[in-house]
C-alpha positions as CSV (number, residue, x, y, z in Angstrom):
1,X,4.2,-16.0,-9.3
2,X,4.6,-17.7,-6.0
3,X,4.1,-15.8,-2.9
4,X,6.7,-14.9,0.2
5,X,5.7,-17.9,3.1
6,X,3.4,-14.6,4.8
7,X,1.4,-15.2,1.4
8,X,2.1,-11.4,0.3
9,X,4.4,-10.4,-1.8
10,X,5.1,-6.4,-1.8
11,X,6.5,-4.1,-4.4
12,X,8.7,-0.3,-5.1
13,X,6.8,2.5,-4.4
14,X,5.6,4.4,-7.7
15,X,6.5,8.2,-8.4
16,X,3.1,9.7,-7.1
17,X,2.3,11.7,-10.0
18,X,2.1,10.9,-13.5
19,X,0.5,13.7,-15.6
20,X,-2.7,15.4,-14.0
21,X,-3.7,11.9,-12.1
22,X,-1.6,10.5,-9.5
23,X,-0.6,6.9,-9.3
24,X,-3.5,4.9,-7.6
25,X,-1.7,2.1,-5.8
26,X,-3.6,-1.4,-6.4
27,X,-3.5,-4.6,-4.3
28,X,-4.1,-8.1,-5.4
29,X,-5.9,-10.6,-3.3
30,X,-6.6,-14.1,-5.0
31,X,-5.7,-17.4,-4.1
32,X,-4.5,-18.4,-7.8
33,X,-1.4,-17.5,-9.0
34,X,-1.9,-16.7,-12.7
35,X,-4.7,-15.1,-11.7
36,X,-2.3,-12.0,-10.4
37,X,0.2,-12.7,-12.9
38,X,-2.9,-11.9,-15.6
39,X,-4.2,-8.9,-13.1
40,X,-1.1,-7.3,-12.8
41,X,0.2,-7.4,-16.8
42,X,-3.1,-5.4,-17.6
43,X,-2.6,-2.9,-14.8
44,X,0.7,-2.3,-15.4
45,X,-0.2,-1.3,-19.4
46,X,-2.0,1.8,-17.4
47,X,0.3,4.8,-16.5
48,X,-2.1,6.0,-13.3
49,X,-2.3,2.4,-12.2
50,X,0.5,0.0,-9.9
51,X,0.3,-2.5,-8.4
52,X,1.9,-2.1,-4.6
53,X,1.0,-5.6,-3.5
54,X,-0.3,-9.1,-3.5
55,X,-2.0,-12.0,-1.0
56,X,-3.7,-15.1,-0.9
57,X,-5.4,-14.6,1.9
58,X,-7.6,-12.3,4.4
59,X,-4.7,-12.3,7.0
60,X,-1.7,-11.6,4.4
61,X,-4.2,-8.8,2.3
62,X,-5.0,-6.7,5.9
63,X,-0.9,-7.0,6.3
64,X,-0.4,-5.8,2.8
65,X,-2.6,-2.8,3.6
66,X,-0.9,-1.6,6.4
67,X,2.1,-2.5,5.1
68,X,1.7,-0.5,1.4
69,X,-1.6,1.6,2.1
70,X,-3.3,1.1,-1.5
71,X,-5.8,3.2,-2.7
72,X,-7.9,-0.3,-4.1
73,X,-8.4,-3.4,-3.1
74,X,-9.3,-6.2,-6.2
75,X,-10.4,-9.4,-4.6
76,X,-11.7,-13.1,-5.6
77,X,-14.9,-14.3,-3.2
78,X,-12.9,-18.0,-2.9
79,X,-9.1,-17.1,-1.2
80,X,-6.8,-19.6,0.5
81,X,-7.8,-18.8,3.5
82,X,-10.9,-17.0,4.8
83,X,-12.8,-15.5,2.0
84,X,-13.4,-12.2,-0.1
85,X,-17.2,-11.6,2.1
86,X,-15.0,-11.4,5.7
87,X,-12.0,-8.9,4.0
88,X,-14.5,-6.7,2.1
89,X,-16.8,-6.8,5.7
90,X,-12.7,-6.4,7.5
91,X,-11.8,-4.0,5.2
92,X,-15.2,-1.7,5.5
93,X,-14.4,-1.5,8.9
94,X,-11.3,-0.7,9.3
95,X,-10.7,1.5,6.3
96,X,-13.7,2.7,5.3
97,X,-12.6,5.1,2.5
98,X,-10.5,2.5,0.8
99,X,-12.1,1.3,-3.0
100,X,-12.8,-2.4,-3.3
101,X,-13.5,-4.1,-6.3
102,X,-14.3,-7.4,-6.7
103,X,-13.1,-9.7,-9.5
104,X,-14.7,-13.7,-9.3
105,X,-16.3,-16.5,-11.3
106,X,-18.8,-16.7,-8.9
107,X,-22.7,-16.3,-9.9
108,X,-23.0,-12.2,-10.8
109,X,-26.7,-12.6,-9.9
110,X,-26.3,-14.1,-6.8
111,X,-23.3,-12.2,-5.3
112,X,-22.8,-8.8,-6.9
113,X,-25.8,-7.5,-4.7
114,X,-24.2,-9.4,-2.0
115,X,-20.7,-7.8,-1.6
116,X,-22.3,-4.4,-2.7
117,X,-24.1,-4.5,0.7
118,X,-21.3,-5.9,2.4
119,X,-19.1,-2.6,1.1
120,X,-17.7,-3.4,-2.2
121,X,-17.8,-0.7,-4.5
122,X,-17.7,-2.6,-7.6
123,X,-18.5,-6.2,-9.2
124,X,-17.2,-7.6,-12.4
125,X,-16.6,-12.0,-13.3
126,X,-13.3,-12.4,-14.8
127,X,-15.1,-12.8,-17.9
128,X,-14.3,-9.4,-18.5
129,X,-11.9,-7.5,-20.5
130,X,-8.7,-5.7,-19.7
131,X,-10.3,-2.7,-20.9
132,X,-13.2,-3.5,-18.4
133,X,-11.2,-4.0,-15.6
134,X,-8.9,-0.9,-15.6
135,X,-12.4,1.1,-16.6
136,X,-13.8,-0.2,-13.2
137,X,-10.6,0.4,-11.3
138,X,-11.0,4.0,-12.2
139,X,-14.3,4.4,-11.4
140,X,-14.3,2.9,-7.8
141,X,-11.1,4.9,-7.6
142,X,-13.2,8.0,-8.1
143,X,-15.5,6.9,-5.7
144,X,-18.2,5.4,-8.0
145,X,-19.8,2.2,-8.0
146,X,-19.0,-0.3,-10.7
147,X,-21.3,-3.2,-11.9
148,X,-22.9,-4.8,-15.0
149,X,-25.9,-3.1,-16.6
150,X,-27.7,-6.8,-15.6
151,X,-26.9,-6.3,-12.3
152,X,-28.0,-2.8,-11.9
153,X,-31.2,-3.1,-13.7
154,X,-31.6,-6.7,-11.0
155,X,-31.1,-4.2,-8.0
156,X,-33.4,-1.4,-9.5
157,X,-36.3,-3.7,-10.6
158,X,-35.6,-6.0,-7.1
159,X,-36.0,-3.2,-4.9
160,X,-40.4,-3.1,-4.8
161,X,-40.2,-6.9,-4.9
162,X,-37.7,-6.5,-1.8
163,X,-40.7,-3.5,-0.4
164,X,-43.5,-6.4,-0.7
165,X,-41.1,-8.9,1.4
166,X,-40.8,-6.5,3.8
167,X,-44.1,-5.9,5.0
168,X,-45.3,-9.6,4.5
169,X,-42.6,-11.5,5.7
170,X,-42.5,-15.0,4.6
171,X,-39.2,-15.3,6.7
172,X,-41.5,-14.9,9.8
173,X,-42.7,-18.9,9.5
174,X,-39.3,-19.5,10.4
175,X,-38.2,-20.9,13.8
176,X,-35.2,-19.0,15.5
177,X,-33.0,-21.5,14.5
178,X,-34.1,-21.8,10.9
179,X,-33.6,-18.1,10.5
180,X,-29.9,-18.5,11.9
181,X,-29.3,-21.1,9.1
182,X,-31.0,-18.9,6.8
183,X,-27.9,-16.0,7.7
184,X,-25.6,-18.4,7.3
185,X,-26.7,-19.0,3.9
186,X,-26.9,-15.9,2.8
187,X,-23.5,-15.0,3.3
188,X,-21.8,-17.8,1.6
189,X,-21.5,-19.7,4.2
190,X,-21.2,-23.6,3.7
191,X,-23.6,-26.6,5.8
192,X,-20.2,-27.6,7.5
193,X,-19.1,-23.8,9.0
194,X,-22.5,-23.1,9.7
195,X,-22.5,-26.3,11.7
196,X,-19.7,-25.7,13.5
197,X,-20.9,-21.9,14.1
198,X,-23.9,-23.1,16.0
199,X,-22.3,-26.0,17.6
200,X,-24.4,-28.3,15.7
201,X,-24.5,-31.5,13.3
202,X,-24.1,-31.1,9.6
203,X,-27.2,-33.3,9.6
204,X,-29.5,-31.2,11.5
205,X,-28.1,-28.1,9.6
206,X,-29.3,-30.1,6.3
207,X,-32.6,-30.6,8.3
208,X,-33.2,-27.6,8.9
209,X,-32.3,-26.5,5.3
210,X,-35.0,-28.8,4.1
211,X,-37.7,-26.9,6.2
212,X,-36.8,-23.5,5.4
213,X,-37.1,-24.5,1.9
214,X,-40.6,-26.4,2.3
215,X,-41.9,-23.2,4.7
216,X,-40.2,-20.6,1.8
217,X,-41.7,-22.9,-0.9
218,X,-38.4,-23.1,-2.8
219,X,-37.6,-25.7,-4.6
220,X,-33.6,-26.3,-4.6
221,X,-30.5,-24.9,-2.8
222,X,-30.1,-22.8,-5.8
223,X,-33.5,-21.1,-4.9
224,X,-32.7,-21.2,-1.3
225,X,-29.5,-18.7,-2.1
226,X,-31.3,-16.3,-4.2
227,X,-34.1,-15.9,-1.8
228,X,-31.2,-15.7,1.6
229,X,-29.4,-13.2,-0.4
230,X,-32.5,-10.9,-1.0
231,X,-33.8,-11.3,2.0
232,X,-30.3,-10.2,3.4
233,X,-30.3,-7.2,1.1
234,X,-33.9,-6.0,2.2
235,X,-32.8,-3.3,4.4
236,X,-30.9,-2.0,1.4
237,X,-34.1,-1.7,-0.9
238,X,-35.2,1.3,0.7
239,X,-31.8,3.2,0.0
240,X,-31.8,1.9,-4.0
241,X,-35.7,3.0,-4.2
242,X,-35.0,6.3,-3.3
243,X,-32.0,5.9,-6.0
244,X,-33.8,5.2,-9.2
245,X,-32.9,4.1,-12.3
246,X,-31.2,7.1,-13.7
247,X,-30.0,8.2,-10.6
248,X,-28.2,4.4,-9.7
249,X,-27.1,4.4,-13.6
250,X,-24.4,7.3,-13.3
251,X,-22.5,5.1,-11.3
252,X,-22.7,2.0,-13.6
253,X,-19.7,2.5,-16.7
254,X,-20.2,-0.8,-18.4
């Protein structure tokens, strides 16, 4: 299912009510084809649920908003161009009452936490079922927050862990610089763009990766990520502290 050369591809609008729930209008943002052909057979088996449009990119999905005003918004991290982080962050923004949900294979314990505090309302691989993915639709729909039990339980048992950080910064070892890098990291960002960001070399970028890891004491880039994304998330722990467990778990359907 190729898209249109603006990389969206648009469809009929839907009767807006079927039953006692109207028709929640669903758009498609990944960069692989099947991909949306898969996403769109299971959301068209639902009777509240259409899909009103799809893009490949950041650029053709803020078109296809203004263009077919959906109610959701189901997006991969990795897109043609630009990437899931900067739409959800776009999206926020500009329309902060629409649902996003985001669909990947990227790691769910390094980013689910991530685009929640970027503005997603929901998390899920494409490991999951169809029965999990139209479940999770409805939920950030209704304005609930969708995401693995793992994920919650991460965020619930993270947040005292995330306290202690806070009040004994190891971050505060870290140069200026470093810490700049650090941001980059924990954003997704790769060694080249954040080179190019601060107008520097991909070498000294890789130095000063080494350093943040040997002041952090981490001991690979996988470590480095974990520990940029928590850190990132800290001013969040607060907010999920006050939650709780039970009180975090209404939200959470899987």
């Amino acid at each position: 299912m190729e898209l249109s050369n603006e990389r969206t591809r648009f469809s009929s609008p839907p009767a807006p009510v079927t039953g006692q729930r109207r028709i929640a209008r669903i758009l498609i943002v990944d960069n692989h084809p099947i991909v949306r052909e898969g996403l769109r057979s299971i959301i068209e088996q639902a009777r509240d649920l259409v899909v009103c449009a799809e893009a490949d990119t950041v650029t053709s999905a803020l078109t296809a908003i203004k263009e077919t005003s959906p109610d959701v918004i189901v997006t991969d991290i990795s897109l043609n161009e630009g990437d899931g982080i900067g739409l959800v962050r776009d999206v926020r923004a500009c329309y902060p009452k629409l649902a996003i949900l985001v669909l990947s294979n990227h790691q769910e314990d390094i980013y689910a936490e991530h685009m929640l505090s970027v503005g997603a309302n929901g998390y899920m691989t494409k490991q999951a079922t169809s029965e999990q993915i139209l479940c999770s639709l409805r939920r950030v729909i209704d304005g609930g927050t969708y995401v693995s039990d793992a994920v919650a339980n991460n965020i619930i048992q993270g947040a005292s862990a995330r306290g202690r950080l806070t009040s004994a910064n190891p971050v505060d070892r870290l140069s200026n610089r470093e810490r700049q890098v650090l941001h980059g990291v924990s954003i997704g960002t790769s060694t080249r763009e954040i080179a190019r960001s601060l107008n520097l070399s991909i070498k000294t970028i890789e130095s000063h990766r080494q350093r943040i890891k040997r002041k952090l004491n981490l001991r690979n880039g996988t470590h480095l990520m974990r520990f940029a994304v928590d850190w990132f998330n800290c001013k969040h722990a607060e907010e999920i502290s006050k939650t709780g467990a039970a009180g975090f778990h209404e939200y959470v359907t899987e």
